[in-house]
Structures are given as C-alpha cells and as structure tokens.
C-alpha positions in Angstrom: 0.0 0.0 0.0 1.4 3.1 -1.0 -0.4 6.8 0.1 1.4 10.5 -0.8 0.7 13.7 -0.5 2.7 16.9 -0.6 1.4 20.1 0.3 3.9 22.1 -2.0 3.3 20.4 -5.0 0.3 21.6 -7.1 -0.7 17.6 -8.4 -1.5 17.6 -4.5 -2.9 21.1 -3.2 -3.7 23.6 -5.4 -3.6 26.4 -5.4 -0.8 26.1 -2.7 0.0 28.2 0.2 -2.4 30.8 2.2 -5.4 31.5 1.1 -8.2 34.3 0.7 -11.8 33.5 1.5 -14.5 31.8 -0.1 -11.6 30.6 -2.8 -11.8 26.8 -4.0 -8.8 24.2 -3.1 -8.2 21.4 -5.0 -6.8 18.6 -2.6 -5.2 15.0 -3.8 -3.8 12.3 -2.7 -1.9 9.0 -4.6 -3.1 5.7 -2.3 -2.8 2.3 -3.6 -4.5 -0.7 -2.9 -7.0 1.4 -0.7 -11.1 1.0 -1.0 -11.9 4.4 0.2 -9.7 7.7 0.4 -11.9 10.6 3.1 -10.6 14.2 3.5 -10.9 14.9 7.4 -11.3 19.0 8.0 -11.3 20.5 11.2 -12.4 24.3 10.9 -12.4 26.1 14.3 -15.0 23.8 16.2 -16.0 20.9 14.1 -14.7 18.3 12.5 -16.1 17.0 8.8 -15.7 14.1 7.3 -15.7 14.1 2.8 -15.1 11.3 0.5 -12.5 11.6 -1.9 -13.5 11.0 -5.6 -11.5 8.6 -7.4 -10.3 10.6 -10.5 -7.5 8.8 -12.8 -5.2 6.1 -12.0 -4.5 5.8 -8.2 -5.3 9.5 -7.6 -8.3 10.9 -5.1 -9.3 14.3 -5.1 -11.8 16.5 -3.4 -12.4 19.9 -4.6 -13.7 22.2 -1.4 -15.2 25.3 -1.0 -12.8 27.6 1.9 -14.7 29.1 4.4 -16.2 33.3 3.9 -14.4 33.9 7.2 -10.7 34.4 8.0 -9.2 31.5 10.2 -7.3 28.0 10.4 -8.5 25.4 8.1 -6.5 21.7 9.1 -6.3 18.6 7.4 -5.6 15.4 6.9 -6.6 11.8 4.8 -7.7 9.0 6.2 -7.8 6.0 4.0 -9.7 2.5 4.5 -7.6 -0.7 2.6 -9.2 -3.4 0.9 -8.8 -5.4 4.0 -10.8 -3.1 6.4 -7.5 -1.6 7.9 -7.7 1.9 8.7 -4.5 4.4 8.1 -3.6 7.9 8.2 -2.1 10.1 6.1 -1.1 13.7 7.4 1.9 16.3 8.1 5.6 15.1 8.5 6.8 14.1 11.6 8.8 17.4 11.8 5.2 20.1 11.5 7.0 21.6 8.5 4.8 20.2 5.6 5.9 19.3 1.9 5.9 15.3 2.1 3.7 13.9 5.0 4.2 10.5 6.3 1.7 7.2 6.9 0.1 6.7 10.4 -1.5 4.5 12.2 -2.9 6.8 15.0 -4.2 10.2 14.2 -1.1 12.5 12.5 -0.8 16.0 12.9 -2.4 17.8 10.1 -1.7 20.2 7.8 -2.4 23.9 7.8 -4.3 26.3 5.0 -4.2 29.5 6.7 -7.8 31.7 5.2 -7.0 35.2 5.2 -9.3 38.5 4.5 -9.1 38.6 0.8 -9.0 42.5 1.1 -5.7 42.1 3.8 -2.7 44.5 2.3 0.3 45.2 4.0 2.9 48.5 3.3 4.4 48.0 0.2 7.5 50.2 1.6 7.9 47.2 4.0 8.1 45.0 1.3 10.8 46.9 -0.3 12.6 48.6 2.5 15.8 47.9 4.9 15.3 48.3 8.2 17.4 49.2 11.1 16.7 48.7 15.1 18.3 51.4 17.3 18.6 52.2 20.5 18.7 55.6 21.2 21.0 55.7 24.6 23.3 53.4 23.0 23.7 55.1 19.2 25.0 58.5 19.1 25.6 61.6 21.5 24.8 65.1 19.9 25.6 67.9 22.6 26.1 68.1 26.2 24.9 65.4 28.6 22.7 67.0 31.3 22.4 64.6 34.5 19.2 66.7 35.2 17.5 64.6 32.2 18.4 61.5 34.2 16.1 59.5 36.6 16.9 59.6 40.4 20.1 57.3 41.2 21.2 57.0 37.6 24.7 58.1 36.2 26.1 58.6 32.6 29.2 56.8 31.5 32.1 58.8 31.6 33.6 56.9 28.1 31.3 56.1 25.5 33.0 53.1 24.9 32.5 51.3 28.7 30.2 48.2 29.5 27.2 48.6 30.2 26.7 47.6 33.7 25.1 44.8 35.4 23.9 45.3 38.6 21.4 42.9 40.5 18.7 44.2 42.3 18.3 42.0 45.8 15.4 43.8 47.3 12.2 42.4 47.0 11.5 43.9 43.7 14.3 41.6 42.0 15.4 43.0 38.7 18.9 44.7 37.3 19.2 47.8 37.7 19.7 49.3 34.3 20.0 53.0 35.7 23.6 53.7 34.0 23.3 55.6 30.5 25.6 56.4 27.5 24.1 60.0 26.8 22.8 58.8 23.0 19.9 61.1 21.9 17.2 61.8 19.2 19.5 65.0 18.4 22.3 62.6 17.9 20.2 59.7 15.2 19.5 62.7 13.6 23.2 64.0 13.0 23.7 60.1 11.8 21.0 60.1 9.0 23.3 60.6 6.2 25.5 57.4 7.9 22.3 55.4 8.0 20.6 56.4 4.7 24.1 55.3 3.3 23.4 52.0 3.8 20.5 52.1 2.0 17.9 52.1 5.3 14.6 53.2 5.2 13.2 52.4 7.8 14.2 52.6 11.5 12.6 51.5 14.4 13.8 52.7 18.0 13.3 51.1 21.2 11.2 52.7 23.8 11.4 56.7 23.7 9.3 57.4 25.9 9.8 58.9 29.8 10.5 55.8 32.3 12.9 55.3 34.8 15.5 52.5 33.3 17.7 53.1 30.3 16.0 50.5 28.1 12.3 51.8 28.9 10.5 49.5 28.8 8.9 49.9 32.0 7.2 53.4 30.6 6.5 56.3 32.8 4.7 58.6 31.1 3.3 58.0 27.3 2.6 61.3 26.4 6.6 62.2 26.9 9.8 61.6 25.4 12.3 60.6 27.9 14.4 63.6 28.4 17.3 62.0 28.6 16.3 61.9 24.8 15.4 65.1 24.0 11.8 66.8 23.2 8.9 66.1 21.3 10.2 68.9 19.1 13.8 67.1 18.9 11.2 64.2 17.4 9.3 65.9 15.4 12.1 67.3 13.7 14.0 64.1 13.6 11.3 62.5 11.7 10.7 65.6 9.4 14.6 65.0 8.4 14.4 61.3 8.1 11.1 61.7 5.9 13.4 64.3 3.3 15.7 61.5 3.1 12.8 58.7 2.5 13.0 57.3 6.1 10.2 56.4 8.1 10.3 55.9 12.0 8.7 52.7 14.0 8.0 53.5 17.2 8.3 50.6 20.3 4.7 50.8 22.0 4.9 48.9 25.4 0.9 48.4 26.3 1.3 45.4 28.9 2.3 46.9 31.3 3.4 50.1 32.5 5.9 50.9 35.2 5.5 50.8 38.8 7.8 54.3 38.6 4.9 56.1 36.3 2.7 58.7 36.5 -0.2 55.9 36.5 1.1 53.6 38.8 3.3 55.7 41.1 4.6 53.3 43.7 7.7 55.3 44.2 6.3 58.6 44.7 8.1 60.5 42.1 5.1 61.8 40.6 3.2 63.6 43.5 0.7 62.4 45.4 -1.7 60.5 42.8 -1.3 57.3 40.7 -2.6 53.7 41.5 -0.7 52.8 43.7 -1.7 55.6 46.5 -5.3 56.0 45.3 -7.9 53.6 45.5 -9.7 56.5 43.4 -7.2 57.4 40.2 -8.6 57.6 37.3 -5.9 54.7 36.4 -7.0 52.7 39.3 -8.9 50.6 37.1 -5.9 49.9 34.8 -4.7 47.7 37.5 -5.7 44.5 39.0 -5.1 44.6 42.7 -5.5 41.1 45.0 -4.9 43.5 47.8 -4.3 47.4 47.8 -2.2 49.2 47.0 1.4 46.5 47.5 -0.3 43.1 46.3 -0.6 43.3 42.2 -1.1 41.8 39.0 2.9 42.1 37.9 4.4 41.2 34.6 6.3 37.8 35.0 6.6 38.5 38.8 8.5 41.6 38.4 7.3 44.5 40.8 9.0 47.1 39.0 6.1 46.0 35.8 2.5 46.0 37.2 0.3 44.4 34.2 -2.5 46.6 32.8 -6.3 45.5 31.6 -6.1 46.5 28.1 -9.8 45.7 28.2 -10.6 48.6 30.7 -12.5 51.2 28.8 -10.3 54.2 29.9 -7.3 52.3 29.0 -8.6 51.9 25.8 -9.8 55.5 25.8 -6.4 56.7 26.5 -4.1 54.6 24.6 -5.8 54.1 21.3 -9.7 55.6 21.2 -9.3 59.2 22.3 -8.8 61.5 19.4 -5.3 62.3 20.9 -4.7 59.0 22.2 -1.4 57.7 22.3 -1.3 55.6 19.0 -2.6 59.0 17.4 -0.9 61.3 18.9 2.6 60.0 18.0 1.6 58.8 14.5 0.5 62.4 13.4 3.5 63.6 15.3 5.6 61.4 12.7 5.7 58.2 13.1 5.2 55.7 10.5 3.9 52.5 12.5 4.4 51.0 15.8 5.9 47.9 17.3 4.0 46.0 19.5 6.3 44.9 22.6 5.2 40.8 23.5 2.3 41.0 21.5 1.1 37.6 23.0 0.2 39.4 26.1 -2.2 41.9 24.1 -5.9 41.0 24.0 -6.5 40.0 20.3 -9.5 42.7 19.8 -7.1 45.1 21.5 -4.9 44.6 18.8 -7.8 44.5 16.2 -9.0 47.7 17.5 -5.2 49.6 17.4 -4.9 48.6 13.8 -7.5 50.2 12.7 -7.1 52.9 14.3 -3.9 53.1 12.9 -5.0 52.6 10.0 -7.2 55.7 10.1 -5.1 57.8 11.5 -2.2 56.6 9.1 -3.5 54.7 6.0 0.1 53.2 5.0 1.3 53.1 8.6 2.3 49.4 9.7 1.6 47.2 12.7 4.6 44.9 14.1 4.3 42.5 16.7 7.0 40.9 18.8 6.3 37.4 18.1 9.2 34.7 18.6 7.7 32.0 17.0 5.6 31.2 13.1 2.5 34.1 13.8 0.1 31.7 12.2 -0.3 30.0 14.8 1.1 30.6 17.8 -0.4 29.5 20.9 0.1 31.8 23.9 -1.6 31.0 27.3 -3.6 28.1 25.5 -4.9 29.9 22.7 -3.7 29.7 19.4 -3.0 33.2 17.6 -3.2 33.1 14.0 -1.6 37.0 13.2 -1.8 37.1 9.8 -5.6 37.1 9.0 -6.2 40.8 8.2 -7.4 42.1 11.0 -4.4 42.5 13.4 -0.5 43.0 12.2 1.4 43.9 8.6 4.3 41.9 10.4 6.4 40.0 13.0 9.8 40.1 14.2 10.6 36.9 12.1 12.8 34.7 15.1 11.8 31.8 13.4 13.7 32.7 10.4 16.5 34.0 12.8 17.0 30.6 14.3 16.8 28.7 11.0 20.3 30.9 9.8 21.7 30.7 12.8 21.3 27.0 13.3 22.8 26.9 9.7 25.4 28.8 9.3 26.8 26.7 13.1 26.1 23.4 11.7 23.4 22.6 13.8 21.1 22.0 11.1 21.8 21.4 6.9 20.9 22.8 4.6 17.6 20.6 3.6 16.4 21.2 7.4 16.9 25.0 6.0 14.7 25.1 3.3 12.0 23.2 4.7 11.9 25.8 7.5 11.8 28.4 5.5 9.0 26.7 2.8 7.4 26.3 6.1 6.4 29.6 6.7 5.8 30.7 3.5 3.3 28.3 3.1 1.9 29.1 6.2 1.8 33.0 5.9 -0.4 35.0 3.0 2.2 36.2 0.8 1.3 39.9 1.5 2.5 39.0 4.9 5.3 36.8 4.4 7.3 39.7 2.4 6.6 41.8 5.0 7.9 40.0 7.7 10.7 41.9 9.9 13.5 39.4 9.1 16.8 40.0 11.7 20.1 38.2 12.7 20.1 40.6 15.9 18.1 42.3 18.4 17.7 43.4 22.2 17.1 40.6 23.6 19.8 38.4 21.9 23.5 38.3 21.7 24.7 39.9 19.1 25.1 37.9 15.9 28.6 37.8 15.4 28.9 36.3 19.0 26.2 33.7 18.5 28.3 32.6 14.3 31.5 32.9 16.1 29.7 29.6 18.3 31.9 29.5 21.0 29.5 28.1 23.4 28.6 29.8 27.3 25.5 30.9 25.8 23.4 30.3 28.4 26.1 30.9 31.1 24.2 33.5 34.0 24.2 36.8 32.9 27.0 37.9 35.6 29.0 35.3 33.8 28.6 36.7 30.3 30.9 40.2 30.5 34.6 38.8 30.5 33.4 36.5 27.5 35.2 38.4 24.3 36.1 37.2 21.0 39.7 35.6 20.5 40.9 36.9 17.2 40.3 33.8 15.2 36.9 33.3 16.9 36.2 37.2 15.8 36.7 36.6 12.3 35.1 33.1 11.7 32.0 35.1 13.5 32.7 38.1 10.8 32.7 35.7 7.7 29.3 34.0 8.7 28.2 37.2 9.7 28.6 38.5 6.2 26.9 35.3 4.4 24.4 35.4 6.8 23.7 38.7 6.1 23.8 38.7 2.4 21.3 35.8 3.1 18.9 38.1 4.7 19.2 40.4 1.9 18.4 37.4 -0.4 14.7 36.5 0.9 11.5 38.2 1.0 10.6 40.2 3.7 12.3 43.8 5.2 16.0 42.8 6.6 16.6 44.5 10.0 19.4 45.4 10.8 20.7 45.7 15.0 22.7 48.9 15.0 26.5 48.1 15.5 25.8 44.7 14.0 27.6 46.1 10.7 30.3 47.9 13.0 31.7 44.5 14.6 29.8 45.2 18.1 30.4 42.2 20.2 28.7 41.0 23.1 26.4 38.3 25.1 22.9 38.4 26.2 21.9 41.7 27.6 23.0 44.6 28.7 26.3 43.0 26.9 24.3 42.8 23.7 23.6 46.6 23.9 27.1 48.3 23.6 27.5 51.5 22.0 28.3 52.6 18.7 31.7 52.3 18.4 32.1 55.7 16.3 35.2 56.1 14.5 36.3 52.4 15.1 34.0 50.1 12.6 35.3 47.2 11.6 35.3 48.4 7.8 35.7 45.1 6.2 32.6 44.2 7.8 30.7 47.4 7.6 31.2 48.0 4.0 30.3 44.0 3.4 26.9 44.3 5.0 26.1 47.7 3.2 26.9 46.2 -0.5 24.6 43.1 0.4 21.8 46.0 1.2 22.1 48.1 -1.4 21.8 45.1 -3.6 19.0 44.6 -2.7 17.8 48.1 -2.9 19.1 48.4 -6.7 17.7 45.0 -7.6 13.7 44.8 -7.2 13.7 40.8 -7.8 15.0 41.1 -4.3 12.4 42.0 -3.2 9.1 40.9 -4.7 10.3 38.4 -7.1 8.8 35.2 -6.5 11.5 32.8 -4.2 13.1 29.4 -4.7 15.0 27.6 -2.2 17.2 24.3 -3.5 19.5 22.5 -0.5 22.5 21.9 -2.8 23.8 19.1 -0.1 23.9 19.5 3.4 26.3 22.6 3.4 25.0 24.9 0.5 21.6 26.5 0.5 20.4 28.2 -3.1 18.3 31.6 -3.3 16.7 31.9 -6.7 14.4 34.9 -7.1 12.9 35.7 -10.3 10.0 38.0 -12.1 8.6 36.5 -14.9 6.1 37.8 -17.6 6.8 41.7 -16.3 5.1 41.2 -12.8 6.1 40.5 -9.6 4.6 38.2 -7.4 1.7 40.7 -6.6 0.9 41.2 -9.9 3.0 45.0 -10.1 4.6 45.8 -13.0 8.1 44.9 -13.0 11.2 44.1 -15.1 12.2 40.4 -16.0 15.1 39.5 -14.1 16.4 36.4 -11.8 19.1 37.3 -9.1 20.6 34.1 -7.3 22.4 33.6 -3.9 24.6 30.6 -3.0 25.7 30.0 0.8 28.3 27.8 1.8 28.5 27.1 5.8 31.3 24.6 5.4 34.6 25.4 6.6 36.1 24.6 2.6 34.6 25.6 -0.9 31.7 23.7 -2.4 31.0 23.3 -6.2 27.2 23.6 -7.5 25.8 23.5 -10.7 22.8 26.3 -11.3 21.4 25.7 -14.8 24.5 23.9 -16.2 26.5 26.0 -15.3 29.3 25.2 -12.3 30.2 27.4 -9.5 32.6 27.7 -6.6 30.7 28.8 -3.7 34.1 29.4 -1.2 34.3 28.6 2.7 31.5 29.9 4.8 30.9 32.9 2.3 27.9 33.6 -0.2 28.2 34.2 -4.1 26.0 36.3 -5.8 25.6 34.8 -9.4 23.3 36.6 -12.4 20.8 34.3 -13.1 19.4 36.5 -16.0 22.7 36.2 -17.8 22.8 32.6 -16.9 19.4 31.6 -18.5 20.2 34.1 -21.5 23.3 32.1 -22.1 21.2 29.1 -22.4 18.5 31.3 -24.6 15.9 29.7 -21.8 15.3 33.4 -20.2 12.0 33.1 -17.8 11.0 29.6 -19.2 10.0 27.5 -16.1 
C-alpha cells in the first residue's frame, strides 16, 4: 500500500499556500490498494468528514469550497484498505509540511491558513531595509545633562565602557539598568546621512518614551519623550529630516504593562501624590488588577518594577488608542510611521484589532509589528492559538523563526535541507502579502549579538554575571565576521524587510543583555565588515527581484543553500509591473569551498561565504530566459 501527498506540490494542493476567503482548493492524494480515500477537516470547532472522488489512475481528489471567514482550516486523509484496515495520512513528523508521512494513530495535520481577501500590508515594508536602534546606545549630539536623568542614575564617563550589570536584591528583584551612555534623538538625527548610506529606510527605535530605566521599557509617562532623549520637538524634527531622506520611523509601544515608577502607577512617589498605587480612586486605578491594595498586584512575569495593565478597561482603551489624541494618534500624526507591538502575546486580540485600525485611520500606509518569537500563524500563547496574519491584526512580526533557522545553519546545527523546509514552512503558512513583509533580523535586544552567536563559542546560556569577560579571540572574531557577512547577504536574499541591530555592521560584540547593547563604536568600525553588510543591502535596494520576485530555495547538499528569485512575464509576485530579471544567492556554511551547478553551469561557492551569481545572464546564455 502506497499513500502521498505533498502540500507544496500543485498535483496535490492547489492552489498552494495561504489563502483568501470563499476561494476553491483542489486537494489529492496518490493511495494504492486502498477501497476508500476521506478528506478529514477540522475548521475552528467541528470536525467534517468528505469522501474523496476517485479521478484517474491511483489519484483521489476532493475539490472544497474555503470558508467566507478568516481562520485556520487543518487537514488530513484518512484512507480504509481493501482489508478493512484503517490508516492515516497527514503532516511530516517534523510540522514543516511538503511530504507527509503514513500513520496508524491520528497525525498531525496540515495547515491552509484563510486570510481576508481585502488584507494588504505597506508595500514600503516589502521593499525597504530596516534598522533597530537604541537611542541611549547610538549616538551623542551635545552636552549630557544629568538633570535629564532618573533619580540614582549616572552617565558613562567613556562612550565606549560596559554597560553595567547590577542585581537588584530587594524584594523587587530586577537589574538595575540606571547607567546611560548619553545617545539622543538630536544625535540619530546627526547620523542620518551614515544610516541612509546603507541604504535604510526604515528605523525602528526602542522605547522613547519617559521611564525610569535606560531600556524603557517599564514606561512612565506615554505622552513624553524621555528627556534623557530630547523633546517632542527634537522628534518631530528628527522625523521631518528622516522623511526628506525617505525614512520612516517605527516606534516601540509597550501596552502590557506600565511601570510601577509612572505617572499611573506611582509606587515610588516620584510623581506627586496620585497614581494607582496611593489612590484607591485614580482615574488609572482601574488599569490595574489589585488582589490586595495598594502592595499586592497583577505584575508582569513576577516583576514588581512591571505592574500588568487590563487592556480591556475602557479608559485604558480610551487613553491609549480611542481618544482622538490617544497615544497611538498622537505619535503617528507627530511622525511616526507604524508601531511595534512589545510581547504582542500578552495583548488581548480585539485590543490589537481595535489599534490597527485605528492606525490605519489615523495613518492609511502606517504598519503594525508585533513581537512574536515564533511562526505568527499559529502561535499558541496561554492556550490559545493566535493566528496573526488574518487581516485584521499586524502587517508583520519580528521573524525569530527565520533567525533561528540561519543561525542554526550557518553553526552546523542544522543542513541545509532542514533550512529550506523551515523556511517553505512559513511561507506556506503565511499569505504572501504577509510573508514579504515579515521583519527578518540576525540581531536584536534581547539576543547576543550575531557575530557572538556565528562565532559559536558556546557559554550561551552561562548566567548573565558570567557573560561580561566573554570576548572574542581573534580567530573566533573573524570566523564570526565571515558567517556574519553570508548570513547577512542571506537576509538580503529572501522576502521580507532585513533589519538590521545597529552596530551589528560595525563588529559590536557582546552576550545576552545589557552586553548585547554596547555602544556605537564611532570612529572604530570594523570596515571590512561594515562595507560588506552595506553592499549586500544596497543590492538589494538596486535590484527589485529582491524584493518581490517570486522565491526558490534548493538544499545543494547539506552545506550549500540556493536563493533563486525571479520575475517572470513583467510582474512580480503581486501582480506589479516589474522588469524580467532572476538574481541568485549561493551559501556555503562549510569550513572549505563547495562546487554547485545552477542551470549547467558550475560554480565555486568558497568557505563559509555567499556568491551572488546573475541568473538573468545565466538563463540568457542558455537562450531559456524566464522559461519555467
């Protein structure tokens, strides 16, 4: 007996991928020596049951109708032999799709993600490079003024120390994070010409706003920029000069929590007499959930220093995203150009629902970005399962999962077939207007920095008062550098807007944070590097194939994955008019040079590096341009 099916092959499931509503899907299966083939759906709440017709040969199909509402449709085959035994037929073993495998108990199904056929995301996401910055950490324009600090915080008297790790032992538990650098708003701005040299377009800060920790994310007031900072002037202008240069600004909303040190909360007493925490009768009171007034609280994760908010209280709402100068408006008419939403998990779905459009409103070609670490179709947070790609909620998600796939790569821990299949993964999984959005990165806040994690030197998950003597030896540096640069012209190679951590490009080092969060080191870039990571973007910003060209990824062995994009018939893959062209991208993680053949031609792909190859001229050559 012999069943198959394969969800990215159009004999099987066509049309393939994410699709809109009330569309037709043409599912098949091959099954030999079988009586009866039944297509087994499970659509939110109910399960159905439909019989396969037998068409030709050894091939059942069933031709169904996708539901008129956005959502996760799963299935799977269940097929009865001509002995009466009863077997299964669904996803591989590994969740990914593509091939499934035979059961004998019920498999895992596969996904068809049903999206709003009316869902559009920014095309300037699409074609855009992005880069993550935060401010303290970037650049200093001007005198540093301790007034502008919080109480018990202190500037760095280099620019080029540690940041500092100090452990909070009273009851609040938490690092400190009260030592600052001086960068400023004034000082991104003085850096625009540096940044639009590399071919950005976007950037997206960390927290701006008032709060009493240098990474603010435990806000303090909303309606302020942090004056350690600057103004809302020193903004406003900054995004008035970004915009003459084509850059827009993402702003980091943090709408969790707030901080315990905030105008709302007000444990500390910092803010005079009102605030939560000493009023039964604020008007924030209700944000809060108290088990017992005013020092017994709904926290985030445990941590004091984070009470949690109830984004479903009305005068939350009100404030942060209803109220004509709420603080989604209020800021996106100031400048900014979309928002990211910090652990989006932890946000109500309608709350999220109700900022987009909102946004939307306020900002028609504004985005929505959610920090989600894993695939945002269907993520299950606190036993529900998210699906954030439907139409009604985000243009796009910090894309970890791609993250993990290159880093896993490019150290060996996975090949190159793993790779692909990841990646296929989640484009079959994600609507396409979604997918080439996606916020693809190598590094972040909340991760070592990149070069540390290719160098793959271990002590990764050494305790964070462990991680500051860990440097780079030279050799370790510039194994780290080489992957670094493949990795990065990698990024460069796929859909979706490649994000750069600022310093990344500069050779910043470090562990997991606050090491991770070094300064700039102005002056004294690793220019090998930097000058490697701005060719790979603007590559991609002279080549619109890049971009929206359709995608195809071929594991060339275990150690060499291919990147084929290519726009046929003068449109790209949403339909645009566009010029016929085919860019390719070879990556070798091995530690010597692999030979592959791309169209029959041969190539040397050398030692943990990436080669850029013309498929155009490759296919001209052949006089096969743009045949399939």
């Amino acid at each position: 007996m012999t069943i198959y099916h394969d969800s990215r092959s159009n004999i099987y499931r066509s049309p393939q991928g994410a699709r809109p509503c009330g569309g037709m899907l043409r599912l098949s299966v091959l099954a030999t020596q079988v009586s009866r083939v039944f297509l087994r759906i499970w659509w939110q709440d109910g399960e159905m049951l439909r019989l396969m017709h037998h068409t030709s040969g050894n091939m059942y199909e069933y031709n169904l109708k996708l539901p008129d509402v956005p959502g996760l449709l799963w299935y799977y085959f269940i097929v009865e032999t001509e002995s009466g035994e009863k077997w299964y037929f669904g996803n591989a073993q590994d969740g990914l799709g593509g091939v499934g495998d035979m059961y004998k108990d019920e498999p895992e199904s596969y996904q068809v993600t049903v999206y709003d056929p009316e869902y559009k995301t920014p095309d300037w996401m699409k074609n855009g490079l992005m880069m993550q910055i935060m401010v303290d950490r970037f650049n200093c324009a001007g005198e540093k003024d301790p007034a502008n600090l919080p109480p018990c915080s202190y500037y760095h008297i280099h620019w080029d120390d540690d940041p500092a790790l100090i452990i909070n032992d009273d009851k609040y538990g938490d690092s400190v994070n009260n030592d600052y650098f001086g960068g400023n708003l004034k000082g991104v701005e003085e850096k625009l010409d540096y940044i639009q040299s590399l071919g950005v377009t976007v950037i997206y800060f960390n927290p701006i706003f008032e709060a009493r920790s240098n990474h603010k994310y435990n806000t303090g007031d909303y309606m302020k920029i942090d004056p350690s900072f600057g103004t809302e002037e020193d903004f406003k202008r900054l995004c008035r000069a970004a915009e003459a240069r084509g850059i827009r600004i993402i702003l980091d909303g943090v709408f969790s929590h707030t901080g315990s040190d905030s105008v709302y909360f007000n444990r500390n007493g910092h803010y005079g007499d009102g605030g939560a925490y000493n009023d039964p009768d604020s008007p924030y009171a209700s944000w809060y959930s108290f088990k017992k007034w005013p020092d017994d609280y709904d926290c985030w994760w445990g941590f004091e220093t984070l009470p949690n908010v109830n984004e479903n209280d009305k005068e939350y709402r009100k404030f942060i995203i209803q109220d004509d100068d709420s603080v989604i408006s209020h800021w996106t008419r100031a400048g900014a150009g979309g928002w990211r939403l910090d652990v989006a998990d932890e946000l109500p779905m309608n709350f999220i629902r109700e900022m987009r459009t909102r946004l939307k409103q306020v900002k028609p070609d504004s985005a929505l970005i959610g920090e989600v670490w894993e695939d945002p179709s269907n993520k299950i947070a606190y036993g529900e399962m998210r699906c954030y790609c439907l139409g009604d909620t985000l243009d796009s998600t910090m894309n970890y999962p791609l993250r993990d796939a290159i880093m896993n790569f490019m150290c060996c821990r996975i090949g190159a077939e793993e790779f692909v299949r990841r990646v296929d993964n989640l484009r079959e999984n994600l609507p396409q207007t979604f997918f080439y959005a996606e916020m693809n990165l190598l590094g972040s806040h909340d991760k070592p920095r990149a070069i540390n994690v290719l160098a793959d030197i271990g002590n990764m998950e050494l305790p964070r008062e462990q991680l500051r003597p860990t440097q780079l030896e030279k050799d370790d540096y510039i194994r780290g550098r080489r992957r670094l640069i493949a990795a990065w012209e990698l990024i460069c190679a796929l859909p979706g807007i490649p994000c750069l951590y600022y310093g990344d490009e500069a050779g910043v080092t470090g562990m997991a944070d606050p090491y991770c969060r070094r300064t700039y080191p102005w002056g004294k870039e690793d220019k090998r590097l930097q000058e490697a990571v701005r060719s790979a973007m603007l590559n991609r910003a002279k080549h619109p194939v890049l971009r929206t060209g359709d995608m195809k990824l071929t594991a060339c062995g275990s150690d060499v994955v291919l990147v084929e994009r290519i726009i046929r018939g003068g449109k790209d893959v949403f339909g645009k008019p566009a010029e016929n062209d085919c860019r390719v991208l070879a990556v070798n993680r091995a530690n010597e040079n692999r030979w592959i053949e791309y169209r029959g031609q041969v190539f040397c792909v050398p030692a943990e590096s990436a080669l850029r190859i013309d498929g155009k001229a490759v296919m001209e050559d052949r006089n096969s341009a743009f045949a399939d």
